[in-house]
C-alpha positions in Angstrom: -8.6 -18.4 0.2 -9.3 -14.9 -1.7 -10.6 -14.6 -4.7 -9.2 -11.5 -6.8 -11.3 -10.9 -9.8 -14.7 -10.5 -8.2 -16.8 -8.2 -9.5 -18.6 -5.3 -7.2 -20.3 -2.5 -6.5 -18.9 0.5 -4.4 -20.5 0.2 -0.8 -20.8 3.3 1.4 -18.6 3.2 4.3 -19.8 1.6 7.3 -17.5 2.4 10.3 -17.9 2.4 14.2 -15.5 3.3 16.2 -14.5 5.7 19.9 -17.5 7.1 21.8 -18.7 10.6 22.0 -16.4 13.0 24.0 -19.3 15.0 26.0 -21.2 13.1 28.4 -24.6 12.6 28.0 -27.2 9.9 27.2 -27.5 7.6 24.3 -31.7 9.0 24.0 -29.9 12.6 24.4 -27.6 12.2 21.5 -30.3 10.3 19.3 -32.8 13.2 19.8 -29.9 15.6 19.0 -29.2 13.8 15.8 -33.3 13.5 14.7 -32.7 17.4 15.1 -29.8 17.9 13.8 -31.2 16.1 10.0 -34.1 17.5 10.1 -32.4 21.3 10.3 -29.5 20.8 8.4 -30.6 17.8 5.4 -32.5 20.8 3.7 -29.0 22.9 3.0 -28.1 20.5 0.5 -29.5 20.0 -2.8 -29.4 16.7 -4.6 -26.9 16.4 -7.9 -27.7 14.3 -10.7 -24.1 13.4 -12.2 -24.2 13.5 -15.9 -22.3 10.1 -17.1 -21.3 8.6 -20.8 -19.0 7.5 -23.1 -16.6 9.9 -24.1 -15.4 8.4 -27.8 -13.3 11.3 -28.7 -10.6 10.0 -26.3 -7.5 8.7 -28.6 -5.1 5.9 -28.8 -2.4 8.8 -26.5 -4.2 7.3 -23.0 -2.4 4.9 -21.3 -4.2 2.2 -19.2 -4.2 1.2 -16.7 -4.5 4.6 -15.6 -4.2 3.2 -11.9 -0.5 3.1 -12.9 -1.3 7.0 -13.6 -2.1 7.7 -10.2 0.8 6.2 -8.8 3.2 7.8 -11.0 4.0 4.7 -12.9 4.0 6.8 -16.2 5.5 9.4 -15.2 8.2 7.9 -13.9 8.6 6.1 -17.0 8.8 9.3 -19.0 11.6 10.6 -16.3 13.9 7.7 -17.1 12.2 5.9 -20.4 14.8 3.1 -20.2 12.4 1.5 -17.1 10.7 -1.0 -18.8 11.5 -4.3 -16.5 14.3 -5.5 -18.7 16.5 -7.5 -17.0 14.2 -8.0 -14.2 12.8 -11.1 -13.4 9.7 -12.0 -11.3 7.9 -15.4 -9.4 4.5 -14.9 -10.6 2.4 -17.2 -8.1 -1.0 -18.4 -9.4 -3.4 -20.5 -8.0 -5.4 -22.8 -9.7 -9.0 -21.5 -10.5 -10.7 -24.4 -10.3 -10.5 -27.1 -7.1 -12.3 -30.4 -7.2 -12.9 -32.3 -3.9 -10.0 -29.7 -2.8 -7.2 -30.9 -6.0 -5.8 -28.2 -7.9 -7.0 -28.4 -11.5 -4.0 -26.8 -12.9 -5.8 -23.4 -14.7 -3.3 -21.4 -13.3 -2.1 -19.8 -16.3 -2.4 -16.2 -18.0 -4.0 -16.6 -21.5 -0.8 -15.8 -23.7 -3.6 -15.7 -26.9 -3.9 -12.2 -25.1 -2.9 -9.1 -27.4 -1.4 -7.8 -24.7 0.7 -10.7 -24.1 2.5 -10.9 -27.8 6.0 -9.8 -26.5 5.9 -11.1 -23.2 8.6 -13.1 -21.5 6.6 -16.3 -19.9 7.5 -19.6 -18.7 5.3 -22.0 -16.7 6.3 -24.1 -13.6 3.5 -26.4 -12.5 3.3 -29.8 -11.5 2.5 -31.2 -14.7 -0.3 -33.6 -13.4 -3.4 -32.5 -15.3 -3.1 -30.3 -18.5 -2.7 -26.4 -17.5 -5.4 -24.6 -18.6 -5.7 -20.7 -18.0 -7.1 -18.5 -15.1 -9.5 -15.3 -15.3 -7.5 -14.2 -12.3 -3.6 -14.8 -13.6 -4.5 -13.1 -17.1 -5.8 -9.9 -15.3 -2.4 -9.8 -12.6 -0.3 -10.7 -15.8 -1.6 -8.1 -17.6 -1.3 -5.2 -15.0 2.3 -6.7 -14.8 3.6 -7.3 -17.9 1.0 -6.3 -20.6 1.6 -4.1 -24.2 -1.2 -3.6 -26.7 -0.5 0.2 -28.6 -3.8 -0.7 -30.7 -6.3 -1.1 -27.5 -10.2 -0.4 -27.3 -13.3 -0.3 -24.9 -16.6 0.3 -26.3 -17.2 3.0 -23.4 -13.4 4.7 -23.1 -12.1 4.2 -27.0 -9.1 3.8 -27.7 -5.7 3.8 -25.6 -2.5 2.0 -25.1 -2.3 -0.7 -22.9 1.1 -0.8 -21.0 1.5 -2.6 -17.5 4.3 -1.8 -15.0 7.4 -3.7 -16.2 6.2 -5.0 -20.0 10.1 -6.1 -20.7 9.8 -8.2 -18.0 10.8 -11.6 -17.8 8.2 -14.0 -15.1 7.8 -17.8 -14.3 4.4 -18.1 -13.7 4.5 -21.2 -10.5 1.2 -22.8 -9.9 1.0 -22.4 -6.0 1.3 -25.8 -5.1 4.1 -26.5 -7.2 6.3 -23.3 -5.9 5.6 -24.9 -2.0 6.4 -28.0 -2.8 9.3 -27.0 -4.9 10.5 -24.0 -3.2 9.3 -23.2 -0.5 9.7 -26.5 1.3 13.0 -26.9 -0.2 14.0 -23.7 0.7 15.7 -23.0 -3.2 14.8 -19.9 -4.4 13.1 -18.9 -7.8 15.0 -17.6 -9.7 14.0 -14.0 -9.7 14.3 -10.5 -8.3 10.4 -10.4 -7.0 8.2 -12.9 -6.2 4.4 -12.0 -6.1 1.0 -13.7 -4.9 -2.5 -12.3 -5.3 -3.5 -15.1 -2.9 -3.6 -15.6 1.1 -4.8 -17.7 3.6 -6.1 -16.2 7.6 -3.7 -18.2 9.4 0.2 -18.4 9.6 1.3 -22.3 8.4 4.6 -23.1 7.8 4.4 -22.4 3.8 3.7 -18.8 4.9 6.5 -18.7 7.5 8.9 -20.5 4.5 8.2 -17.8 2.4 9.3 -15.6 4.7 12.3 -17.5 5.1 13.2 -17.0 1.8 12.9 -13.0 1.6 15.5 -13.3 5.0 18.0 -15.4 3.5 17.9 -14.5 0.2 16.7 -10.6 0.0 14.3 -11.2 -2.4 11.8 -8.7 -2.5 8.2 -10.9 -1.5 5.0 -8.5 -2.6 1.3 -10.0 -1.4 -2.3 -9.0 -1.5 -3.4 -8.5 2.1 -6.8 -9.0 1.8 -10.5 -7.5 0.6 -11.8 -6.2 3.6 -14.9 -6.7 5.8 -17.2 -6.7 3.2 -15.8 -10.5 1.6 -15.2 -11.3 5.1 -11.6 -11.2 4.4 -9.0 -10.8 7.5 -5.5 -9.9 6.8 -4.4 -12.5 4.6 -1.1 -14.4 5.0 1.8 -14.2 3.1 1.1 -10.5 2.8 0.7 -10.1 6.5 3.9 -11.6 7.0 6.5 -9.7 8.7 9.2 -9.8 5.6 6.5 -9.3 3.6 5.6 -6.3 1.2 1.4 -6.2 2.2 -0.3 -4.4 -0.3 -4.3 -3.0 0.7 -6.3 -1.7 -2.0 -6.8 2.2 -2.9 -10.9 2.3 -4.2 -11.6 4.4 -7.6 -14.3 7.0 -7.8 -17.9 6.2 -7.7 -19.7 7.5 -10.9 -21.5 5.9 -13.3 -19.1 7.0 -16.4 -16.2 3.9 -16.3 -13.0 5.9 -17.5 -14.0 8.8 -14.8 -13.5 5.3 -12.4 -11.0 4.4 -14.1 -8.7 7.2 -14.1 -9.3 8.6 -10.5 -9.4 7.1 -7.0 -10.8 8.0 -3.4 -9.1 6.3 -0.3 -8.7 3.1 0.9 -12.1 1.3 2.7 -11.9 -1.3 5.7 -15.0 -2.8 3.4 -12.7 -3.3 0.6 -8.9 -3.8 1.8 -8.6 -5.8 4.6 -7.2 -4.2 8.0 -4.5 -4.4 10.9 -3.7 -5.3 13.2 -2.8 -8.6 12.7 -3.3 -11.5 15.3 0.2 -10.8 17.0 -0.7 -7.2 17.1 1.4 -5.9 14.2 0.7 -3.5 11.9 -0.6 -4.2 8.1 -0.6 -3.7 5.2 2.3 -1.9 4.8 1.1 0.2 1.8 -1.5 0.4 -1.0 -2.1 1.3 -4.4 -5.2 1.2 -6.9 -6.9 -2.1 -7.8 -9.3 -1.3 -10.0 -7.2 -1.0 -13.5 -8.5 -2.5 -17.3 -6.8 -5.5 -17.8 -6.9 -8.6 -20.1 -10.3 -10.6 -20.5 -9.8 -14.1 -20.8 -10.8 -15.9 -24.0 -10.9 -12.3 -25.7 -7.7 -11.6 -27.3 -8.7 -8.3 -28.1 -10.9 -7.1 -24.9 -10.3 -5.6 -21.3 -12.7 -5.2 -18.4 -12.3 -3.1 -15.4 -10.8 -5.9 -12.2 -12.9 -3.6 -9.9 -11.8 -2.9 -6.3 -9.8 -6.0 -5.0 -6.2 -5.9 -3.4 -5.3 -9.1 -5.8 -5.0 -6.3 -8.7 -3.0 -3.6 -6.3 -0.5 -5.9 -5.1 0.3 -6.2 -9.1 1.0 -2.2 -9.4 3.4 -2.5 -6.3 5.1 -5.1 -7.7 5.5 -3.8 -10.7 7.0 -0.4 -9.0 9.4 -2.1 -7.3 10.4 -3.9 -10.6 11.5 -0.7 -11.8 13.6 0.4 -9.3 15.5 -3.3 -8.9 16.1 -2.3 -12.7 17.7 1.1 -11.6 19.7 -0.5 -8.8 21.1 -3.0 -11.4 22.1 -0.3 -13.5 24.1 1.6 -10.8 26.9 -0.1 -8.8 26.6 2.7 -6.3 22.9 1.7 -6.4 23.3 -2.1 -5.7 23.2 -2.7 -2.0 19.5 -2.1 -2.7 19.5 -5.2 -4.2 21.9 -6.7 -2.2 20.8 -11.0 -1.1 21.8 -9.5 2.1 19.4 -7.5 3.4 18.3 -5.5 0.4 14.8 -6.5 0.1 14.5 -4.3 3.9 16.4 -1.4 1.8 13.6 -1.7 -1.1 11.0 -1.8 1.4 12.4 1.0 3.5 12.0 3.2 0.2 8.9 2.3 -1.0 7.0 2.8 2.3 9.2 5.8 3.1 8.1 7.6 -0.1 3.8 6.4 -0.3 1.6 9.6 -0.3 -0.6 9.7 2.8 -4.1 10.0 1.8 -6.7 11.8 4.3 -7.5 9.9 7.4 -4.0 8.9 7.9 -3.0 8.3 11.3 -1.0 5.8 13.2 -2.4 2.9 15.0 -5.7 3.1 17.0 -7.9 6.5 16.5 -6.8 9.2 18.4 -5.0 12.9 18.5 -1.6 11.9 20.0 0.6 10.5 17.5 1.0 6.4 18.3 4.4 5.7 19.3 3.9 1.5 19.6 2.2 1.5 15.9 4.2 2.1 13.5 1.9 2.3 10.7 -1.9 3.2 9.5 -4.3 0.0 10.1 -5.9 0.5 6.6 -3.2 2.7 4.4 0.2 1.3 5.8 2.2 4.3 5.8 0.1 5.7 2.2 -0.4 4.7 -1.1 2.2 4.0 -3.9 4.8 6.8 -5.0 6.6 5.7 -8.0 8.4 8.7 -8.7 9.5 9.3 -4.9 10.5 6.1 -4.5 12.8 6.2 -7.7 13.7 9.7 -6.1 15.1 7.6 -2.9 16.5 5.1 -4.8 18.9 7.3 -7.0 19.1 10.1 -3.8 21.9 7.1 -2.9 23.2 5.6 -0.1 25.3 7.3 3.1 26.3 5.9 5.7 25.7 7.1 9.4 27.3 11.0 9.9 26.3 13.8 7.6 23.5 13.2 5.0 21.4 14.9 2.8 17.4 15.7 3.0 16.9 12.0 0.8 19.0 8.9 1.3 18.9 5.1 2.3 21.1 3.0 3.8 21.7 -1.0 4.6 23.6 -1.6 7.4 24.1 -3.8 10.8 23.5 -2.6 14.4 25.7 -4.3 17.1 25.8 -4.7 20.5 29.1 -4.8 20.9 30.2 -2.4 18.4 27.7 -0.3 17.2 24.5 -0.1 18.9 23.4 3.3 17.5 23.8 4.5 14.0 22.5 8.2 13.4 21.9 10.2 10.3 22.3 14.0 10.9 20.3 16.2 8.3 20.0 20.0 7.8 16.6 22.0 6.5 17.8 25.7 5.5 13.9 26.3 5.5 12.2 24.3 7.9 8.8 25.9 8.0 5.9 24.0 6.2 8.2 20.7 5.9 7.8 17.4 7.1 10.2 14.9 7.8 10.1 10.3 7.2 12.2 8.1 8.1 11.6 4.8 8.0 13.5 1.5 8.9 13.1 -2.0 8.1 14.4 -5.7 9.3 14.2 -9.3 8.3 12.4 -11.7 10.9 14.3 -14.5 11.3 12.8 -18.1 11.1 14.2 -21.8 11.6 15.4 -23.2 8.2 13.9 -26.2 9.2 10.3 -27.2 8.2 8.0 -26.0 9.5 10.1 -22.9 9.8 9.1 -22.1 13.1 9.9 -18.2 14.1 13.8 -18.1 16.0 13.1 -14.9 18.5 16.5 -15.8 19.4 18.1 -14.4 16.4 15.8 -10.9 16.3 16.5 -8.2 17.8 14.0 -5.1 18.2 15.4 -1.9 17.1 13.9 2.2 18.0 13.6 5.1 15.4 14.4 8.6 17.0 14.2 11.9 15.3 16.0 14.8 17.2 16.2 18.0 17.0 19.4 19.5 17.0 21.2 22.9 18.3 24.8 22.8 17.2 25.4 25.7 19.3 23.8 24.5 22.7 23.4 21.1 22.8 21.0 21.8 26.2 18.4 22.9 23.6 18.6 19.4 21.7 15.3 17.5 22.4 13.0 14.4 21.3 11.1 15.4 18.7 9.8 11.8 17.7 10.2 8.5 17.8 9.0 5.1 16.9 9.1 1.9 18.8 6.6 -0.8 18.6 7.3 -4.4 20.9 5.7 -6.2 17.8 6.7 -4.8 14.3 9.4 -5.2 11.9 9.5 -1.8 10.3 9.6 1.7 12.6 7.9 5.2 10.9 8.2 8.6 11.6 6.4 11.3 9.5 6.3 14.6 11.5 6.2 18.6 11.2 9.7 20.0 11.5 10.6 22.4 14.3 10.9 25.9 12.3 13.0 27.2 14.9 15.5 24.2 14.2 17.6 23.8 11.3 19.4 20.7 12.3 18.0 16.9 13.0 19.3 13.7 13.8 17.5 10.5 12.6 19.2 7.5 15.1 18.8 3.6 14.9 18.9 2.2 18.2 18.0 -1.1 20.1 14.8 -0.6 21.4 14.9 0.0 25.3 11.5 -2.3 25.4 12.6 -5.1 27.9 12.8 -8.6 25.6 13.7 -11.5 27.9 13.3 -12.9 24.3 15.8 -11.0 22.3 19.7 -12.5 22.9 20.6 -11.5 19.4 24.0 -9.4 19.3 23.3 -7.6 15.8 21.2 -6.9 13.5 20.7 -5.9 9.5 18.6 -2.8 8.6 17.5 -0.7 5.3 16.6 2.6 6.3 15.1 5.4 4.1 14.4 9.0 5.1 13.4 12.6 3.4 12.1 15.7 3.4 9.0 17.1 1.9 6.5 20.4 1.8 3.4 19.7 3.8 0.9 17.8 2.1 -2.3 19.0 0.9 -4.6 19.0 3.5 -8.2 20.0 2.0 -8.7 16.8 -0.4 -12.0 16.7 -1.3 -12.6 13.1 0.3 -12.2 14.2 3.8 -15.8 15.1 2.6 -17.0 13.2 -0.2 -17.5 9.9 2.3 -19.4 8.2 -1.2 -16.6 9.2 -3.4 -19.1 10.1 -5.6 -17.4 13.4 -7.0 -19.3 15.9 -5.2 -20.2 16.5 -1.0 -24.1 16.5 -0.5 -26.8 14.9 1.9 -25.5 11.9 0.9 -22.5 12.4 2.3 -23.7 14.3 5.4 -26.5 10.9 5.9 -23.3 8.6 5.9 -21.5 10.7 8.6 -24.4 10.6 10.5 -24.9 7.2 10.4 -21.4 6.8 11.4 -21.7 9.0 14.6 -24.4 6.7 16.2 -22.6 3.5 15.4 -19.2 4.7 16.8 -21.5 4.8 20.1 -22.3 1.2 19.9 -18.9 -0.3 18.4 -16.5 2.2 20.3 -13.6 -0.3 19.7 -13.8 -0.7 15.7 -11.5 1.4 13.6 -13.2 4.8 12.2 -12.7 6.9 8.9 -14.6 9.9 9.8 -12.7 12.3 12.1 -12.3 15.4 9.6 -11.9 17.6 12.9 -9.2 15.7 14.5 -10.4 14.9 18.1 -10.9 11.3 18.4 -13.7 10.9 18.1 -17.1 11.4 15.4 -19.4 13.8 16.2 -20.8 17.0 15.7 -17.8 18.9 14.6 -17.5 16.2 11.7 -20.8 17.3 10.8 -19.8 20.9 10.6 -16.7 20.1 8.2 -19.6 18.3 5.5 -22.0 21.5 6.3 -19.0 24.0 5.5 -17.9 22.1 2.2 -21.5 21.2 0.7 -22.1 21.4 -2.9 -18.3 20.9 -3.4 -17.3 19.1 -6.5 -13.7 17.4 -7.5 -12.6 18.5 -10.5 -12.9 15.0 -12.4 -16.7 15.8 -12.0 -16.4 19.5 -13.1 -14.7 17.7 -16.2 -16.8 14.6 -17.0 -20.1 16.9 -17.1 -18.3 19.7 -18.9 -17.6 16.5 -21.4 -21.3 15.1 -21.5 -23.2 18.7 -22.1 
């Protein structure tokens, strides 16, 4: 089972992946490389990075600044009244200690914590040993529910410690006591959220009862997926389960000055979050977030520690975002089909994947130019990392129902066979150029409510997500522009270039025309989410900076290389690496690191601007 508060170093990537697109010899290409470093290595100079404590920081920093990066904050100062209250969340700990394979009941945050003196807790355990307290629950509990105004680190100073939803209320279950009690039973917590740090490889029927409970209930079920190749970590179940909010883990930036880690973050690694597909070919996680974030030491009422890079301590930050906007939709009749028991945890979903940021290397499915039709999502980002602010900018966009919509919206509604089997959403850019347009939908699985809650394929239905573009004048002109339509997944995404010569678009929900001897079901619940945005930004430093190290050099140009000749030998594997997107690694990779060498980010500008 995974283990969240690990401590580690940063590794340099180690990827493999599609074979070189010219055709010549394995000896040919190695004596081109040997050439290629010895010609190019000496166009880069070395950088030493200046790193230290800055003390002149003041008490006006928030941590975890992880909850910076994903707009936590600054949605908080949009709407300061988001502070968790009212909101209620499943906390689910395992014990830290097993002997001879018995929980030993340490499960519990350490409420000695400064940052625990307002906080909301109650305990749910089986009461067999005395509960003691948990390394791992005090850090998650902190990033969840935390407030210290009066906080210090001997190498950041001081700051104010304030987790995602602080006025929060949370049961904290020991895991064996929630399955037992819960999911066995099939009777809910009572709570908006529940969220595990925790997984196991294989589907078993407490995974699939968990599940069971997001479908019949709409709770909203947020998981750790897993950290990666490196602690030999698959996709972990119940955050690869298909109702299921999977969170992977966004690294931070490799320097040796902690709040420069601490405060910025590179991409998400296969070494440290763990990658789809899953073992029935769907795609996870569905999105990720920073892991690395200060939070309580145990034992220390009066300390913090960075986690380090582990999805146990990003599923946390996701929780806690979607916290917030369960607080919004409670404030808001027009707002509370979002958090409807019938279906809204697909609507809350829909949003929060709809809205992530796609960080470089994006791409759906398998590596390759053509966008992937049958995946719906990334196999190591989902569909990007946590937007707090865009998602709250969904939520309160509102909901319409199929016919004319604006650029932002959700809805929950039913597709049926009989009656409806295609809903559309027609939308109109005035300036298409330089936009992009998501949409993304989201269903409940359906399981037996029987133990061991095996899947019913005979109450699921498959459903297709089409984005046209439209000529009001000559429909003739109308045409596919994309769609989405996996055999496998539970969620369909489209994020795609408008046509600047169109104006008009319709986003339609169908049934998927993939034959499913399988799939008898007459309807069928959906949340769906869409927008439009300006393009992205597209020259992000960490298309180049492979070490994340603040600044592109040899290093960085050694790594790439040493990806190209393993993508030769593991053509299968998944690759970060194609800066020139054309499938594959190779030379034109190694042109991008040439033409960017010597670049620095400007956190690394800043932190040796702070040490001279």
């Amino acid at each position: 089972m995974e283990v969240g508060d690990r401590k580690g170093n940063f590794v340099l990537p180690r990827f493999s992946g599609h074979l070189w697109s010219c055709k010549v010899t394995q000896a040919t290409k190695k004596t081109f490389l040997s050439s290629l470093i010895a010609s190019l290595a000496v166009l880069f100079c070395s950088a030493n990075i200046a790193a230290g404590a800055d003390d002149s920081q003041s008490n006006n920093i928030l941590q975890p600044q992880g909850l910076e990066h994903t707009g936590v904050y600054a949605l908080r100062e949009m709407d300061p009244n988001l502070t968790g209250a009212g909101v209620k969340f499943a906390v689910i700990s395992r014990s830290y200690t097993y002997i001879d394979d018995e929980p030993q009941n340490d499960y519990r945050p350490d409420i000695s914590h400064n940052c625990f003196k307002i906080s909301q807790f109650s305990f749910k355990d089986q009461a067999k040993l005395p509960a003691g307290i948990s390394t791992h629950s005090t850090a998650i509990c902190s990033i969840l529910f935390g407030e210290d105004p009066n906080a210090f680190h001997p190498e950041i100073g001081q700051f104010y410690y304030e987790g995602t939803t602080p006025q929060a209320q949370a049961d904290i279950y020991e895991f064996e006591h929630f399955v037992l009690n819960n999911v066995f039973t099939q009777i809910p917590p009572d709570a908006d959220i529940i969220t595990a740090s925790f997984g196991y490889p294989f589907e078993l029927p407490w995974t699939r009862g968990i599940e069971l409970l997001a479908e019949s209930y709409g709770i909203v079920v947020v998981a750790s997926i897993g950290n990666g190749a490196d602690a030999h970590a698959p996709v972990f179940y119940p955050g690869a389960g298909a109702n299921v909010i999977g969170v992977g883990v966004v690294d931070s930036v490799n320097t040796e000055d902690l709040a420069t880690n601490l405060a910025n973050f590179a991409l998400a690694y296969p070494e440290h979050s763990s990658t789809g597909p899953t073992d029935d070919g769907r795609c996870k996680p569905d999105i990720v977030a920073p892991g690395n974030c200060l939070a309580a030491e145990l034992n220390e009422p009066n300390s913090y520690e960075p986690t380090g890079n582990w999805s146990s301590f990003s599923a946390p930050v996701v929780a806690g975002a979607v916290g917030l906007l369960v607080q919004k939709a409670r404030e808001n009749p027009d707002l509370s089909p979002a958090v409807s028991p019938n279906g809204g945890n697909c609507v809350i979903k829909a949003i929060l994947m709809n809205s992530a940021t796609k960080l470089p290397y994006w791409h759906k499915g398998e590596l390759q130019t053509d966008d992937d039709h049958a995946s719906p999502l990334d196999y190591v980002q989902g569909t990007g990392m946590l937007n707090a602010v865009g998602a709250y900018e969904h939520l309160v966009a509102g909901l319409y129902k199929p016919g004319d919509a604006p650029t932002t919206g959700w809805d929950l509604n039913l597709l049926d066979k009989t009656q409806t089997p295609q809903n559309s959403y027609e939308i109109r850019l005035n300036e298409p150029a330089e936009k992009f347009i998501t949409a993304t939908v989201a269903w409940n699985r359906h399981y037996n409510t029987e133990y061991p809650f095996e899947p019913a394929p005979e109450k699921d239905c498959n459903i297709r997500l089409e984005l046209w573009a439209i000529d009001p004048d000559n429909p003739d002109n109308d045409y596919l522009l994309d769609y989405s339509d996996s055999s496998v997944d539970n969620v369909e995404h489209i994020h795609i270039a408008a046509d600047a010569s169109y104006t008009n678009y319709k986003i339609i929900i169908s049934f998927s025309n993939i034959e499913n001897p399988k799939e008898p079901a007459l309807n069928q619940r959906y949340g769906i989410a869409w927008n439009v945005q300006k393009k992205q930004e597209t020259d992000n430093i960490f298309w180049y900076d492979i070490n994340a190290d603040g600044i592109v050099n040899e290093a960085d140009f050694l790594i790439m290389l040493y990806k190209m000749l393993n993508s030769t030998n593991s053509p299968d594997n998944y690759l970060i690496g194609d800066i020139n997107p054309n499938g594959v690694i190779d030379a034109n990779d190694l042109g991008a690191i040439l033409d960017n060498q010597n670049r620095q980010a400007d956190w690394l500008t800043k932190q040796e601007d702070k040490a001279e």
